[in-house]
C-alpha positions as CSV (number, residue, x, y, z in Angstrom):
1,X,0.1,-67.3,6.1
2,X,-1.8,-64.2,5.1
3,X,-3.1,-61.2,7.5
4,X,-6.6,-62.0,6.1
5,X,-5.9,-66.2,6.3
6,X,-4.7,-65.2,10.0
7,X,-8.0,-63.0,11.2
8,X,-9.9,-65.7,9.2
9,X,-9.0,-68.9,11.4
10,X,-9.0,-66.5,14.8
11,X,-13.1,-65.6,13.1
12,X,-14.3,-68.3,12.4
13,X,-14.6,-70.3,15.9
14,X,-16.1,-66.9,17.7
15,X,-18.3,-66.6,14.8
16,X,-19.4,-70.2,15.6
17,X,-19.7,-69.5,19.1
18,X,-21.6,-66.0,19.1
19,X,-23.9,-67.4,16.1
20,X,-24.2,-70.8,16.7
21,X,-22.5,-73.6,14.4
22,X,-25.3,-74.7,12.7
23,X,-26.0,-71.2,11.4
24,X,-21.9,-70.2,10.5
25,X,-21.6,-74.2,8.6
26,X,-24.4,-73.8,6.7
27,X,-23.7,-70.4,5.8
28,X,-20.5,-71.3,4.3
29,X,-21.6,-74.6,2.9
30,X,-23.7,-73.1,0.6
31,X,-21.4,-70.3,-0.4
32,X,-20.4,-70.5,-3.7
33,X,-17.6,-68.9,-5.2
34,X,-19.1,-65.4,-5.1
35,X,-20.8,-65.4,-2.1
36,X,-17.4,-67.1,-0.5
37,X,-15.6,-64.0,-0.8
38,X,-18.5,-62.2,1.3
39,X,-17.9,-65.1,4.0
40,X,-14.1,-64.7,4.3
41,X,-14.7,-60.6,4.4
42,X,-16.8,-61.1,7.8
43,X,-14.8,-63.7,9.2
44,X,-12.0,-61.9,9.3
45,X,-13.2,-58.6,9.6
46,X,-16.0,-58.7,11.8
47,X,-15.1,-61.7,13.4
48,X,-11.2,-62.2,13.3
49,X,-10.7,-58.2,13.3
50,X,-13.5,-56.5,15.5
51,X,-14.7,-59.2,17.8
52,X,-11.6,-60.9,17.9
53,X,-10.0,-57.8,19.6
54,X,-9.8,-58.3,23.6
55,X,-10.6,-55.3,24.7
56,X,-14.4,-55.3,24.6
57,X,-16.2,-58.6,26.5
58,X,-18.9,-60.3,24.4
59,X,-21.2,-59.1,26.1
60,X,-20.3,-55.4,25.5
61,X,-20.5,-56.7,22.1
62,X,-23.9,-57.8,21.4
63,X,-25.2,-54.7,22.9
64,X,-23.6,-52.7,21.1
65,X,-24.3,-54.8,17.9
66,X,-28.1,-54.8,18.9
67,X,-27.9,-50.8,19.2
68,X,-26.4,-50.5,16.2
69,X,-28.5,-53.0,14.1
70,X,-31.6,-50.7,15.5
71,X,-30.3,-47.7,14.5
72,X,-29.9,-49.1,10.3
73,X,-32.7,-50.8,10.4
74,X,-31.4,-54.5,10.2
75,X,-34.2,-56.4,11.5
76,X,-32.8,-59.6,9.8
77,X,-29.7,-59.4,11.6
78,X,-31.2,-58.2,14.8
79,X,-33.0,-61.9,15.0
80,X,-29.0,-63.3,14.6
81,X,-27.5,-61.2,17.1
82,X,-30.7,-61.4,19.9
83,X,-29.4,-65.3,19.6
84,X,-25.9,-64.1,19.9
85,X,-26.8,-62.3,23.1
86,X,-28.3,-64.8,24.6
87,X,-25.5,-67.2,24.0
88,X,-23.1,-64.5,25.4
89,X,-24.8,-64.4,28.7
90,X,-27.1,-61.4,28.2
91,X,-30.4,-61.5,29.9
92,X,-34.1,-61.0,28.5
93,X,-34.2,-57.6,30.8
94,X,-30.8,-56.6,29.5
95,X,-31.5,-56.8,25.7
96,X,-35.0,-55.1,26.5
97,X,-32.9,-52.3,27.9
98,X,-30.5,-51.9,24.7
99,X,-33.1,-51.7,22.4
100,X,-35.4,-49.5,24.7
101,X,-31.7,-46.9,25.0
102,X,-31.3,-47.4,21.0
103,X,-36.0,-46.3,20.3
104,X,-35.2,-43.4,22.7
105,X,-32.0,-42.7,20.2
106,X,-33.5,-44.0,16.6
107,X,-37.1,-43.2,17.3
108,X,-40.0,-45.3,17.5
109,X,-40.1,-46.9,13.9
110,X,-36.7,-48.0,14.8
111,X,-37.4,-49.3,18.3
112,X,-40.4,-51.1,17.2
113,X,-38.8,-52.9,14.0
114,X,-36.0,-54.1,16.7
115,X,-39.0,-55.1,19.3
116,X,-40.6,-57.1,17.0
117,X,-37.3,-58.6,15.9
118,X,-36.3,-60.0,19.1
119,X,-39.7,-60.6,20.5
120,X,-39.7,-63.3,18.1
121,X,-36.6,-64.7,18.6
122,X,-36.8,-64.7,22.5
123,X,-40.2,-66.6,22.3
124,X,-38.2,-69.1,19.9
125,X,-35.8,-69.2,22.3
126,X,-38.1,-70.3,25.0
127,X,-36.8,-67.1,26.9
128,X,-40.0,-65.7,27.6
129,X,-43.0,-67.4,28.7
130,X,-45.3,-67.9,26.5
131,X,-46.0,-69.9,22.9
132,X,-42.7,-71.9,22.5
133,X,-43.8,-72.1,19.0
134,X,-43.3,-68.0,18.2
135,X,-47.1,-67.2,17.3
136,X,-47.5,-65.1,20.1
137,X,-47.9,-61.6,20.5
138,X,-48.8,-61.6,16.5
């Protein structure tokens, strides 16, 4: 078996857990050939490679992943790893206080991309009171 094959199968079932299975199959169900080779690249990499490492707990993880999606601008990806922090444990207060640390960092336009990001998310989520339904707050 292959380095890549190796971190591949150790990815794929924390991607699954950190993203959620629904999101990681249908991801790679409608992968085609090109877009395959994308989806092996992260599972092993990010996944197999970088989270698969011990040394950092998941939820060191996601904080770090929700600073760092701040500071580029990822708002997309913010919404998938808010998720992800939630399923690693992280608390409403806790992911409020990463992306507060990354606006003082990135700046405002930054901070308030990421904000907005998770705010939605959380209220999908049913993590913060309000309309279950995400409307609120828009």
């Amino acid at each position: 078996m292959s380095d890549d094959q190796a971190l591949f199968e150790k990815g794929l079932p924390i991607r699954r857990e950190v993203l959620g299975p629904d999101y990681v199959d249908a991801s790679m169900a409608k992968a085609d050939a090109f877009m395959m080779s994308f989806q092996r690249a992260t599972t092993s990499w990010a996944w197999g490679w970088a989270w698969g490492d011990p040394t950092l707990e998941r939820r060191t993880r996601s904080m770090l992943n929700l600073a760092m999606l701040t500071a580029l601008g990822r708002s997309h990806e913010i919404k998938l790893h808010v998720k992800g922090a939630l399923n690693n444990g992280l608390s409403v207060e806790e992911i409020k206080a990463v992306l507060l640390h990354a606006t003082a960092y990135c700046g405002i336009p930054a901070g308030l991309d990421a904000f907005k990001a998770a705010h939605e998310v959380l209220l999908k989520e049913g993590a913060l009171p309000g309309a279950s339904d995400g409307e609120a707050g828009r």
